[in-house]
N, C-alpha and C positions, 0 to 999 in steps of 0.2 A: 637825187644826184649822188653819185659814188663818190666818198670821201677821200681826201688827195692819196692819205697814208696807204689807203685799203688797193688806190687804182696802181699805185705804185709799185705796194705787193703782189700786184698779180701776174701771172705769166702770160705774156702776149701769146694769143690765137694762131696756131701753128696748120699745119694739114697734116692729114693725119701720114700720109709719105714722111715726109721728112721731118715728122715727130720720133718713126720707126725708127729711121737714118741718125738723128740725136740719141737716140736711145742706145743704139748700137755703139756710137763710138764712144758715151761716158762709160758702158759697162766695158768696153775694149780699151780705154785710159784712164779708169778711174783708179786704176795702180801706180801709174806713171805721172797725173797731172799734176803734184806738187811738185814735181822736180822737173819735169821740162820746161819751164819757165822762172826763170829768178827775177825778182824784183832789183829794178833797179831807178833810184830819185834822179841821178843825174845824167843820165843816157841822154842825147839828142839826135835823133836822125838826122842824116843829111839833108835829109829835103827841108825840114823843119829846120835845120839851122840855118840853111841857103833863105827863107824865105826873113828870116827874124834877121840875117843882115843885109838882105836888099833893104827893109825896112829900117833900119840902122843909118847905112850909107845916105838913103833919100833924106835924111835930115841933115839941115842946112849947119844950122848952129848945134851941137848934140851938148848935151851935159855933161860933166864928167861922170855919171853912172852911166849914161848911154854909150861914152868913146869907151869906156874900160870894156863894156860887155858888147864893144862892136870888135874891138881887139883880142878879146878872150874868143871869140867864137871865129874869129878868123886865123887866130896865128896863138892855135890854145897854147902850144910847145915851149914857147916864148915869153906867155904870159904866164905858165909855170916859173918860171926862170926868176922872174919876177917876186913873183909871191914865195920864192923859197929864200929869196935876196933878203924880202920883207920879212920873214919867218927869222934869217939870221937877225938882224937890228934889233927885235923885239927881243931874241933871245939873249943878244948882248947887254940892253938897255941900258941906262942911264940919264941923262937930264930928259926930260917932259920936252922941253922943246928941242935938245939936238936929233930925238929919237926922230919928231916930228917934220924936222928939215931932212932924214935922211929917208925917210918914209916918203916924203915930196918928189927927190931925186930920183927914186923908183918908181914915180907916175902915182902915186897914191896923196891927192892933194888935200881934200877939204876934212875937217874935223869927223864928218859923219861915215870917210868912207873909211878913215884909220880907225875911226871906233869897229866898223863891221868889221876890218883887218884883224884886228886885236881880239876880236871874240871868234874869229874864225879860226885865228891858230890859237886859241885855248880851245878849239872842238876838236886839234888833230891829236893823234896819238904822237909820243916825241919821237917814235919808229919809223913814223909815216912818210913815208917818202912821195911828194907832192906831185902829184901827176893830172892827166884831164880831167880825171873824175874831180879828185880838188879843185880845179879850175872850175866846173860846174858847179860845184858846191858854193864858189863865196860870188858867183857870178848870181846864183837863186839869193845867198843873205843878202849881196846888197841889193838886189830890186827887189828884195820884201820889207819895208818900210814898214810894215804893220806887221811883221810877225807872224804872217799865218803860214807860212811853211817851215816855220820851227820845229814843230811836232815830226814831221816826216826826214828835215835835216839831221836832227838827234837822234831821231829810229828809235824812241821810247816808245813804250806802248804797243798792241797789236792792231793789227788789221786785218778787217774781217769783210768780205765783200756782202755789197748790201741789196746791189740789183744791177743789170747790166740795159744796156741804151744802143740803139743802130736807129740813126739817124739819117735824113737826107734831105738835100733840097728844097722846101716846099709838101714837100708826100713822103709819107714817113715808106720805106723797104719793107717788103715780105720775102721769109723764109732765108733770113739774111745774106742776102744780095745787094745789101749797103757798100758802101766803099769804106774799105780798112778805116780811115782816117776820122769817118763819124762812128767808131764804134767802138764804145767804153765800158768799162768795169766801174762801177761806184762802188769806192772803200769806205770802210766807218772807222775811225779808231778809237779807242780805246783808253784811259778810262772816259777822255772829253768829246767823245760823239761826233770827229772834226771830219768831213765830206769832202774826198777828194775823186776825181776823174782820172781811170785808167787805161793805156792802147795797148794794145799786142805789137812787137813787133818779132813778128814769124821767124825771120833767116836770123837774126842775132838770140832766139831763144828769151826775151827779154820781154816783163811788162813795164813798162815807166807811166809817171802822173803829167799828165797834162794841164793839171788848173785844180783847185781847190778853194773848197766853196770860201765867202770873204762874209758872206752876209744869209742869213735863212729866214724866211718870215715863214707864216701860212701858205701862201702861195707860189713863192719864188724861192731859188736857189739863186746866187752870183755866184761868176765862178770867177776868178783869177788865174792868168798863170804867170809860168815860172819867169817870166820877166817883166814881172810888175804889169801886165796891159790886161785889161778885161778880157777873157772868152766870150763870156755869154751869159744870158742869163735864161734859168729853164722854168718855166713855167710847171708848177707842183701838177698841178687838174688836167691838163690836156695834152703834156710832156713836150711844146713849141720851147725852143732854145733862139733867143733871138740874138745874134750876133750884133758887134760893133757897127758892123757894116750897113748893118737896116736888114740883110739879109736874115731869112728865119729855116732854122733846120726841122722837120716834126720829126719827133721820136716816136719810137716807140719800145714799151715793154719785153726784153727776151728774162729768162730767169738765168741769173749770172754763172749758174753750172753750163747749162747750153752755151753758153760765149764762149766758157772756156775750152770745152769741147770739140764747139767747132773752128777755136783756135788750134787745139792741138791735132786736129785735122788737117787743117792747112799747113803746120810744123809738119806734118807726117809725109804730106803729101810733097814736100822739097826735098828734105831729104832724100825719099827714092828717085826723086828725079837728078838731083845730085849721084844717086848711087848706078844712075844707068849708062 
């Protein structure tokens, strides 16, 4: 049997058309493709925010980590507003507990979520003027409880892509014809080997991380995302992603240059269509 690392490494079986077709468009973007797409940690699509606060709202009793980050994704504008309020207090400071009654006033109640407050604005620059992307950014610290999207919050360290995944259904897609949403970049970074999952998203020019791995054995990857709730979990040997749901994706192997390629294909191809 083929060992996990080596089936990983390999480049999924392509035909030999649309190997041509791959070929053609890295040598026609391989000038361009570090710059048509910028990384970015706290982007969130519409669709994917729409669906993360149905999920939100359908809870009865919510926690306060849950009502803050059902409020930040519905009425970000606001909740900056908020966190710049909280930004001044801190800035002012004084007694331990008047800071902590005035930190309450502006909706930030329990001891764990003014601690994540307080280590979020020593991450901003004193220039920085708090807008959605901040909102995203302490909305990712507090539902990481464990830490593991520190690495990517801080932007220390490089990112190097490790292999890419098109996923689907039940039956893994050929010659990718997956649907955008099962189809990721795996990053590695740098110097601590930390595993995260990456999408395209075409019309805004953007890659953003969807889940990063919490746990690695021999066999399985976990992934996490960025509001604290499991993904999935991918099986090393035969690349099945089993969802929360029961539901299972099978992947399969593309080599992460072809992803990006034939992302910046589909970037190519809207623009002209914008331009007609």
């Amino acid at each position: 049997m083929m060992p996990s690392d080596e089936k990983l490494g390999r480049v999924g079986e392509m035909n030999v058309p649309l190997l041509w077709i791959v070929t053609w468009i890295v040598l026609a973007t391989s000038a361009m493709a570090d710059d048509l797409y910028r990384p970015d940690v706290t982007f969130v699509p519409d669709a994917d925010r729409q669906v993360e606060l149905e999920k939100l709202i359908a809870i009865e009793t919510p926690s306060e980590q849950q009502y803050l980050t059902q409020i930040a994704l519905e009425k970000p504008d606001i909740f900056a507003r908020q966190l710049r309020r909280a930004r001044e207090i801190l800035r002012i400071g004084g007694e331990h507990s008047a800071i902590s009654t005035r930190l309450k006033a502006e909706g930030f109640y329990s001891p764990d979520t003014q601690s994540v407050l307080k280590a979020f604005v020593l991450s901003l620059h004193p220039d920085d003027a708090i807008n959605r992307s901040h909102v995203m950014n302490f909305v990712m610290r507090m539902n990481d409880r464990t830490g593991v999207w520190k690495y990517l919050l801080d932007e220390t360290g490089k990112l190097d892509d490790y292999a890419a995944l098109e996923c689907a259904p039940n039956q893994a897609p050929t010659e990718l014809l997956g649907a955008p949403e099962h189809q990721y970049v795996m990053q590695v970074a740098h110097p601590n080997m930390e595993l995260s999952l990456w999408r395209f998203d075409v019309k805004e020019a953007i890659t953003y991380p969807i889940a990063t791995a919490t746990e690695t054995t021999v066999g399985t990857y976990r992934f996490i995302d960025r509001f604290g709730t499991e993904l999935g979990m991918l099986n090393r040997e035969d690349l099945a992603m089993q969802l929360p749901t029961g539901d299972v994706l099978q992947c399969q192997k593309v080599e992460a240059s072809i992803m990006r390629a034939y992302q910046d294909h589909r970037r190519e191809l809207i623009l002209s269509e914008r331009q007609l």
